[in-house]
N, C-alpha and C positions, 0 to 999 in steps of 0.2 A: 643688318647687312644680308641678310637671308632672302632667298631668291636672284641674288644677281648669277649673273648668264657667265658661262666657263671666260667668254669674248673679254666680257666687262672687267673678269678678273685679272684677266690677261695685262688687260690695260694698263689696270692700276695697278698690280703689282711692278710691274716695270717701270711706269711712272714715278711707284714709291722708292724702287731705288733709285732713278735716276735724281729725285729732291732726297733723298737722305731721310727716307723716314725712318731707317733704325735709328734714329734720335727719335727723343720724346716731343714729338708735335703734338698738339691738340685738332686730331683728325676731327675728331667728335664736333668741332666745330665745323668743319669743311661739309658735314653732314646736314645742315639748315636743321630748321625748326619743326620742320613735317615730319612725319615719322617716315622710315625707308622702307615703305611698302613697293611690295612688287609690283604693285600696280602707278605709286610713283616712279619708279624705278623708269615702267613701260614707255608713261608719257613723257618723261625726261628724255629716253632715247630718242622717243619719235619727233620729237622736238627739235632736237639735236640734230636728226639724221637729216632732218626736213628741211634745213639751210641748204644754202648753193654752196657752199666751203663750208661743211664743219670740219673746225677743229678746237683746241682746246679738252679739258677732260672732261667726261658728260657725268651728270645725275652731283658729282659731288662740286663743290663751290669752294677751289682750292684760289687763296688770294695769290695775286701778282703783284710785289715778291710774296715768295715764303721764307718767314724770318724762323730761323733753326737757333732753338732755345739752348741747346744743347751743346758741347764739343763734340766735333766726330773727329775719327781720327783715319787717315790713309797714309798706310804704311807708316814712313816715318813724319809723316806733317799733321799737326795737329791745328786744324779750324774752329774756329769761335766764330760767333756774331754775323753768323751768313745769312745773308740775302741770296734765294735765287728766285731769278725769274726767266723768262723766255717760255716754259713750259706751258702756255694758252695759246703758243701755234702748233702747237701736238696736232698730228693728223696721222688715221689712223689709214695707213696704204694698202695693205695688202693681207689676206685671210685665206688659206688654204688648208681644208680640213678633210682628211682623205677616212672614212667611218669602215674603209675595209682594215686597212693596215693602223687604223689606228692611229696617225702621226697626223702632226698642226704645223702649220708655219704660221707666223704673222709678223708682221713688219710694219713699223713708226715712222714718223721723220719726225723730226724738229728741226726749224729754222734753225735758231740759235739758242743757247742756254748760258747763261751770266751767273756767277760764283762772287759774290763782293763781300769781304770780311777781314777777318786778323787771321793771322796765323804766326807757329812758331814752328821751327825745321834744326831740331839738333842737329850735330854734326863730331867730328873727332875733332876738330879745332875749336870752332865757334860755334856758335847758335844764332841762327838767320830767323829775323821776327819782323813783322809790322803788317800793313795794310797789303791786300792781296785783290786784285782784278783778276779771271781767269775767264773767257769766252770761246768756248765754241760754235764752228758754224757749218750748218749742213749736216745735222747728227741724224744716220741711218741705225736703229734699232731691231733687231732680228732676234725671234724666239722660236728654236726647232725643241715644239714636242714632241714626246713617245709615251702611249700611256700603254700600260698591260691589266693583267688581272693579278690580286693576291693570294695568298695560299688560301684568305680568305674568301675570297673570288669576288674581292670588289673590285673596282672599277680605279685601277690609280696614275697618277702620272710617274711613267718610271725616269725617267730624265729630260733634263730641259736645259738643254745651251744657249744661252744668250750673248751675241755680239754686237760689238760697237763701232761704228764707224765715222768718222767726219772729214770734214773738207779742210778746215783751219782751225786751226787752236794757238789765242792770243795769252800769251801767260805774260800777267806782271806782279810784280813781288819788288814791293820796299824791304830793303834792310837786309839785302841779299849777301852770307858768303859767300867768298871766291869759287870755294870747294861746290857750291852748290849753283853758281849760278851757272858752272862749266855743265851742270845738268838739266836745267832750267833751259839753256841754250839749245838742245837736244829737244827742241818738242818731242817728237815722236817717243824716244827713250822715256822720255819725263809721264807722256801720256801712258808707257804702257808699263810703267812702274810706279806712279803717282795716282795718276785722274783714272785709268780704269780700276784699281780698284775701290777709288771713292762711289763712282758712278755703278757700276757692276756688281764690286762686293759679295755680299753673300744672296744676292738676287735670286738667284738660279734658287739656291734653297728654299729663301721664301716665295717666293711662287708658287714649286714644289708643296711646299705647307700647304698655303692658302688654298690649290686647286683640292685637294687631296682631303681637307676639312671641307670643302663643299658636297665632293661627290661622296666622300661618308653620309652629309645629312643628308645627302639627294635620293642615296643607292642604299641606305641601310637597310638589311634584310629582302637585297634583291641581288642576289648573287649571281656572279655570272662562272660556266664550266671556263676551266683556262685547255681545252682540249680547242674549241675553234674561236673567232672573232667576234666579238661581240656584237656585228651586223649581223653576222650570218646565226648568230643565236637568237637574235631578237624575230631572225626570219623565223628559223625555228618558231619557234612560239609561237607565231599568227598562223603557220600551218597546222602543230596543235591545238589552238583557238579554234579555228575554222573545222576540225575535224571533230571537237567535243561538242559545238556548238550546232553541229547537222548543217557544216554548209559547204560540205562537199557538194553536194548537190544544190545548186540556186537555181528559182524559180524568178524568171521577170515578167512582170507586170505587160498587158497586151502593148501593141507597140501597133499604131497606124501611120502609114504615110502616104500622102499625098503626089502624085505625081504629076506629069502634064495632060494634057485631053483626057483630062475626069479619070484617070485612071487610078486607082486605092488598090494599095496592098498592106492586107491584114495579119500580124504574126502574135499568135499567141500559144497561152502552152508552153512557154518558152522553156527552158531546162539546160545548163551550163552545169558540165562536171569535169572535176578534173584541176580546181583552181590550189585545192590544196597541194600540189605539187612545185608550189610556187618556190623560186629559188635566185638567188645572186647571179646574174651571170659573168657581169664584170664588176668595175669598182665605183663605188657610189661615193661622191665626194660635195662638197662646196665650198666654192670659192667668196673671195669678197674683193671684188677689185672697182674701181673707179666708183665707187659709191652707191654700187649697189651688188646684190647678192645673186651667184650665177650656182645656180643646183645640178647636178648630174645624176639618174638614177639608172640605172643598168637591173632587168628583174630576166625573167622567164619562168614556163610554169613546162613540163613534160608534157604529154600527151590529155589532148582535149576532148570533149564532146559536147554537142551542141545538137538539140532537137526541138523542132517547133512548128507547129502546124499554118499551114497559110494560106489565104484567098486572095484571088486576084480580081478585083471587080471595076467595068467600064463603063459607060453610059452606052444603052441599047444592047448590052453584051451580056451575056448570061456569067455567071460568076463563075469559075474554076477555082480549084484549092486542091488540098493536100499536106501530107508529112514530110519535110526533110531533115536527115541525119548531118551532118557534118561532124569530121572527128579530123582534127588536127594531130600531125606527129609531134610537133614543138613549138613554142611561139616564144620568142627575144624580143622583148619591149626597150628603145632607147628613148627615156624624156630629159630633155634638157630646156631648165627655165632660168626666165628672170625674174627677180623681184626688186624693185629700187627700197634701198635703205630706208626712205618715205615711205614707208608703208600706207601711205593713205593712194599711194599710185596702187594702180593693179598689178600683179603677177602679169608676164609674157611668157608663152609659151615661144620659143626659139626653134625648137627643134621636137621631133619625133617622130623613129625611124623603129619601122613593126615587122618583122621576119619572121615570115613563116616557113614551118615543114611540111612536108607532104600533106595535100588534103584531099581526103577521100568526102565525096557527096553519094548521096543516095535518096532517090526521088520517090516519093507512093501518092499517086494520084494523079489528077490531068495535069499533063504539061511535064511528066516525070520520065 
């Protein structure tokens, strides 16, 4: 299972509670016969993504039903011999992942989800048992995460709320007592004392687990300070990078262009400083909406400089040139793109908005 994406786990683990996998299913079957390389992994999404409607669960090959070998038990009712299915119109709506403050949303639907098996339901009088039908329809799934740093300064999920939601819920139950059918009668009651915690359970926990054993194998021995965000450390770091590595100062390659009636302008020598200054200046996030993925990056660097030597040359015109300085007070880059889920589409750039601070010019030579 190594290398799947924070997303993927997200997925499945909510899926897993919502089929009951704290029973012992044979996942390992759901898993095929290829091994679950990252790189399978990759093409199964993109596969996936690449449909005009995906839904359903991607990479793993969970059958429709899934027959639960096991008893579970919710609250006071205990199930046998379940079938459920509905779970292959899973569609994954909604992804909001905010990398300043750290916090995720993501949000499911499922059409319908179908419960068929035995059950028994003690009681103070009687004991209500037999075949059980149980459907819901219209299931909105919702996961708000929050991750922080540890004392060890890893990277973890500090808590994760999951709710549930639906449009109807059809309960039927042979062999029903009185006592119990006056609760049965009560969907809503029934739902938020019965079926959520079959469905919900101890969800929230293992998800918790599952991400938290990922970003161990991911993040071990890469600690992060719990003094700022773990964006803004990761900035850190590229401005140390860039300042160990001599590229405060960048050199670019001649640069020609062409313009109209033969006219060429020559820039070389070129010299940019000032970029390790680079910094957050708002909140950097991405989203996942309508099937494909919408990026937000907010940067800025402090004070710039910029110097490069340049000629101007015309047809019949003798060539002019010279040095200019340029030294910006501040520059705020806003990029916002799109990438469709199909990654075999291109990236679109949507947006990108460049402010600048004060700029001082200084000319040496003709035309200066």
């Amino acid at each position: 299972m190594r290398g799947r994406t924070t997303l993927f786990l997200c997925v499945f683990a909510m899926v897993g509670a919502l089929t009951g996998v704290r029973a012992a299913l044979d996942v390992k079957a759901w898993l095929g016969e290829e091994p679950l390389t990252p790189e399978r992994i990759l093409q199964d999404l993109v596969e996936y993504f690449s449909q005009r409607d995906p839904h359903g669960i991607p990479v793993l090959k969970v059958p429709e039903p899934i027959e639960m070998p096991d008893r579970v038990a919710a609250s006071q009712i205990t199930f046998w011999d379940l079938k459920i299915s509905g779970h292959s119109g899973l569609r994954l709506d909604y992804i909001n992942v905010n990398l300043t403050t750290f916090t995720g949303v993501v949000r499911i639907s499922i059409p319908k989800i179908n419960l068929l098996g035995q059950y028994e339901w003690p009681g103070w009088w009687s004991t209500s048992s037999g075949l059980t039908n149980i459907t819901m329809t219209d299931i909105q799934v919702a996961a708000n995460l929050q991750f922080g740093i540890s004392a060890e300064g890893l990277l973890k999920a500090d808590g994760i709320l999951i709710t549930l939601n639906y449009e109807d819920l059809i309960l039927g139950f042979e062999g029903l007592a009185g006592e119990h059918a006056l609760l049965v009668g009560a969907a809503d009651t029934f739902f938020s004392t019965i079926i959520q915690p079959l469905i919900v359970g101890g969800a929230q926990e293992k998800l918790t687990a599952v991400i938290n054993e990922r970003l161990e194998q991911r993040l071990k021995g890469k600690p992060f300070p719990n003094s700022i965000s773990p964006i803004d450390y990761l900035v850190a770091k590229v401005r140390r990078d860039m300042r160990e590595s001599g590229k405060d100062l960048i050199s670019v390659e001649r640069k020609d262009v062409d313009l109209a009636w033969g006219v060429s302008v020559q820039l070389k020598n070129i010299q940019i400083k000032g970029l390790t200054t680079l910094h957050r200046t708002h909140e950097v996030s991405a989203q996942f909406i309508d099937n494909a993925l919408f990026v937000t990056i907010q940067i800025g660097t402090q004070q710039l400089r910029a110097g490069a030597d340049w000629s101007v040359s015309a047809s019949l015109l003798p060539a002019v040139g010279g040095h200019l300085d340029v030294e910006v007070e501040s520059l705020a880059v806003t990029v916002m793109a799109k990438q469709p889920a199909d990654i075999r589409s291109p990236p679109v750039l949507r947006e990108i908005d460049v402010q600048l601070g004060n700029v001082d010019r200084r000319w040496i030579g003709s035309g200066g």
